[in-house]
N, C-alpha and C positions, 0 to 999 in steps of 0.2 A: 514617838509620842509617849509612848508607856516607861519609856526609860525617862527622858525629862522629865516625867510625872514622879515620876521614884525620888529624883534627884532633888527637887523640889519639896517633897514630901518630906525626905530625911534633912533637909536642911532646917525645916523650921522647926522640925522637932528638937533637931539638936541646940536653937537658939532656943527657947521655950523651955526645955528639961523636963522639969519632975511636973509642969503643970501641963501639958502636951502629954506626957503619959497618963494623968491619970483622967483624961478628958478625951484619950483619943478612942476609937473604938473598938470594940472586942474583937478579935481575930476573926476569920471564918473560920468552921470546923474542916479539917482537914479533906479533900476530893480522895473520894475513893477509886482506888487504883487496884487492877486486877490482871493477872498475866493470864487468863486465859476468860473467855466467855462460851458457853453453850448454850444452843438452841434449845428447844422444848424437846424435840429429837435426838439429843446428844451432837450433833451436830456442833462442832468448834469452830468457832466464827473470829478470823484474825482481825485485827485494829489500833491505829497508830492512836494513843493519846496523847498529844502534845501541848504545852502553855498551862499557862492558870488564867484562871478567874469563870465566869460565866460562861457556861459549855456551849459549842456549837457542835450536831451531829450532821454528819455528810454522809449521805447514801450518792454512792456510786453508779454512772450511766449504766445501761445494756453494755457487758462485754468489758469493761476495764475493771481496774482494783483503785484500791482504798489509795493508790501513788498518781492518782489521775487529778487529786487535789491537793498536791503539793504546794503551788504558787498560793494559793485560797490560805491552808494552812498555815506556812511562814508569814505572809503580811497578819493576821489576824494573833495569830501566838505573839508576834512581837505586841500587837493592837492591847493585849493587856487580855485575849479570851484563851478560855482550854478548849482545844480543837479534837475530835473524837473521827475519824474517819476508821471505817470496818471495809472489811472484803464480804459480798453477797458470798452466799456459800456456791460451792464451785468456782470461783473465783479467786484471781489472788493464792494467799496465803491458807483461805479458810479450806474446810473442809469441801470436800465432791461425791454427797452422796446420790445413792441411785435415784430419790424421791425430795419430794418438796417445794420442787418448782413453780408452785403457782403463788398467785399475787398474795393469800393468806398467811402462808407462810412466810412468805419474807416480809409481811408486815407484822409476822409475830416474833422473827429475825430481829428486827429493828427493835420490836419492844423487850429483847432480850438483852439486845447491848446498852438500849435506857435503864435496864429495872437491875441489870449485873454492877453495872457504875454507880447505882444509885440517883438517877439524875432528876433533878426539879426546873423549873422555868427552864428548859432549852431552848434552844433556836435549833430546827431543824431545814436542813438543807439540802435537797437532791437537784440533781440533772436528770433531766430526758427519764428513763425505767426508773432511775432514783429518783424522781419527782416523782409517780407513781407509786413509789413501794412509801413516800412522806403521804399521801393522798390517801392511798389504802391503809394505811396504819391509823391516821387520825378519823377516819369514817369508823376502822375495826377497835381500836383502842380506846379514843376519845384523846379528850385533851387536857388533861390533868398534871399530868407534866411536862406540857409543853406552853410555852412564853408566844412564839414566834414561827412562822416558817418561810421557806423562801426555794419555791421551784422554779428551777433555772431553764426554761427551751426544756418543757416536760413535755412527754408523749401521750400528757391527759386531754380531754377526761376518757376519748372513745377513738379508736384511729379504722376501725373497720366500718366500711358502708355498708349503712342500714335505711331502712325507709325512713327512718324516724334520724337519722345521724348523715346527712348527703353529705357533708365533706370529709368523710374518711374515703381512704381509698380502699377499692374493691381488695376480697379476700385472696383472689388469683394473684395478686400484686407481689403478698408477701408469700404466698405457698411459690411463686417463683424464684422470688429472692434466698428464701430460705435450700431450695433444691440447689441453687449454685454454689449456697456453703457446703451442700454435702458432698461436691465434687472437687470443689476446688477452695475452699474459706480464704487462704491469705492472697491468692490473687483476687477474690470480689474484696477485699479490703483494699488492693491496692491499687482496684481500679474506682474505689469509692471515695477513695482518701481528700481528694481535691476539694471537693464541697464542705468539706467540715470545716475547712479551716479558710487563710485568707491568702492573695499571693505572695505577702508579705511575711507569713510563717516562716520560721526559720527550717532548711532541712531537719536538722538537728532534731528540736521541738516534735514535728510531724513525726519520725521515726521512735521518738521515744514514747510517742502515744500509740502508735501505730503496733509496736514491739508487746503493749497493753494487750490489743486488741486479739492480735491472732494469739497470743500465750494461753487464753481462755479456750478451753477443748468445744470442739463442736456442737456435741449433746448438750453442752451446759447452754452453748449461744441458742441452737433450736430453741431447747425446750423454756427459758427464762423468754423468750419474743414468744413462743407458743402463751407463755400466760398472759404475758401482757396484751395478746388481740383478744383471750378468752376473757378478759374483764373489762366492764362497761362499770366507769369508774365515775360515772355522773351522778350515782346518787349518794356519794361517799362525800363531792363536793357541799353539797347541802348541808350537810354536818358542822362544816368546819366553824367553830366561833373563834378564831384566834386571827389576829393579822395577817397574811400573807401579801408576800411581794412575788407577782412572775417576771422574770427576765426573759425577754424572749428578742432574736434577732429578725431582722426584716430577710434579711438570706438564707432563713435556714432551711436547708433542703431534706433535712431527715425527718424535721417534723415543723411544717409549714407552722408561721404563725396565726393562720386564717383558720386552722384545722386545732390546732391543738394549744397556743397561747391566750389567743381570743376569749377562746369556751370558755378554756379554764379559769380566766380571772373574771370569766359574768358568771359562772357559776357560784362562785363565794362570794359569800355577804362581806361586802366591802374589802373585797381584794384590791389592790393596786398592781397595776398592768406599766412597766417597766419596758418601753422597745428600743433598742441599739440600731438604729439606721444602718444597714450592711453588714452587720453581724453573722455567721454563720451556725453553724451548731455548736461548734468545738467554741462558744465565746469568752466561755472562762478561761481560755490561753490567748485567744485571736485577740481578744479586749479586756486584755486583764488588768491592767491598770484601773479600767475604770470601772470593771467587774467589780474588782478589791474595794476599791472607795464606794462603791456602791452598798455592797456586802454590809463593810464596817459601818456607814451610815445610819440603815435601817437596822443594826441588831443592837446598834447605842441609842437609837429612837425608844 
């Protein structure tokens, strides 16, 4: 689309000439580009910048890196936007330091890879922990740089039972789940693997996210799921004045859409609630087509 856009654009100009140049309009100033970013910490925080035009930032699920939005990124770079995806620290590329793992920090992570790029009106975009670190960032930061946002099958606003929160699941749930990574991490990944995705996935696919997950060291997996049940992130929703879309699937088994999709979008003043009929967690691969055209839709709205 952005290339026949191009090709049509230079066409007329060049039938037009000298009265198309001096009517047509002023360049944008040039996107600031930077080989490295750091945290408030010192902490160095990796990240692919790719494409031009209107930024879109991607925060990354629990447990994978900044290569887990690959497909999102190429259809969208081509779509005519600059696509920003970072590695959480411990993660990926970026740095693994001892401290920082709780949801402030890495909503001050996230304001450091806006405020390094320089960036105005973005679209911001997380999955599942990355929908949370988009959630806590614009409750802690505000919204002054940001256009847009879009949390895909997010693990907001609250996932722990509470008197006052009955569909989270009990605290014993994940202090169990979490004691099996410390035994064994890449077999509970590969005996967890089937629900995220569809039957349909390709081997291929599956292993290459899969290859993601266990690459992340253990400490970093505990202690980033330790933040995310220690913050009750519903009063961060209330903040939000900007558009948001949730994408949430009807299958998703790591974060039900009755528990964590639902809330989220009656929490925010005029959220729009997005559900994929049989979608699992992993739906930006499982349903990526229509993931993509979805994406692209609402960030040209």
């Amino acid at each position: 689309m952005q290339r026949r856009q191009l090709i049509v654009t230079g066409f007329g100009l060049a039938a037009l000439g000298p009265l198309a140049e001096a009517t047509a309009a002023p360049p944008r100033p040039a996107a600031r580009r930077v080989n490295e970013i750091r945290a408030r910490d010192g902490a160095r925080l990796f990240h692919r910048d790719w494409g031009e035009g209107p930024a879109v930032v991607f925060a990354a699920s629990w447990a994978l890196s900044s290569e887990m939005w690959a497909y999102q990124v190429a259809h969208l770079a081509d779509a005519g936007f600059r696509c920003i995806a970072y590695d959480r620290r411990g993660h990926g590329r970026s740095d693994a330091p001892a401290t920082g793992y709780d949801m402030d920090t890495f909503a001050d992570d996230l304001a450091a890879v806006i405020e390094a790029l320089d960036l105005h009106d973005v679209v911001l975009v997380g999955h599942s922990m990355g929908g949370a670190e988009v959630v806590r960032y614009l409750g802690r930061h505000g919204t002054s740089r940001v256009r847009k946002a879009v949390l895909m099958a997010p693990v907001t606003p609250y996932l722990v039972q509470t008197d006052d929160n009955p569909m989270g699941a009990p605290r014993a749930y994940f202090d169990a789940t979490m004691a099996q990574w410390a035994s064994d991490f890449p077999k509970w990944a590969y005996d967890n693997t089937a629900p995220f995705f569809t039957p349909q996935t390709s081997p291929g696919m599956i292993a290459w996210l899969r290859d993601q997950l266990v690459a992340t060291p253990v400490p970093v997996a505990t202690a980033t799921m330790r933040a995310v049940l220690a913050k009750d992130l519903r009063p961060d929703l209330a903040k939000i004045d900007r558009p948001v879309l949730v994408m949430h699937g009807t299958k998703d088994a790591s974060a039900p859409i009755d528990m964590t999709g639902r809330p989220t979008a009656a929490g925010i003043r005029g959220a729009e609630l997005k559900v994929y009929e049989g979608a699992p967690h992993g739906l930006f691969l499982t349903h990526m087509a229509q993931v993509n055209r979805d994406l692209e839709a609402y960030i040209r709205a």
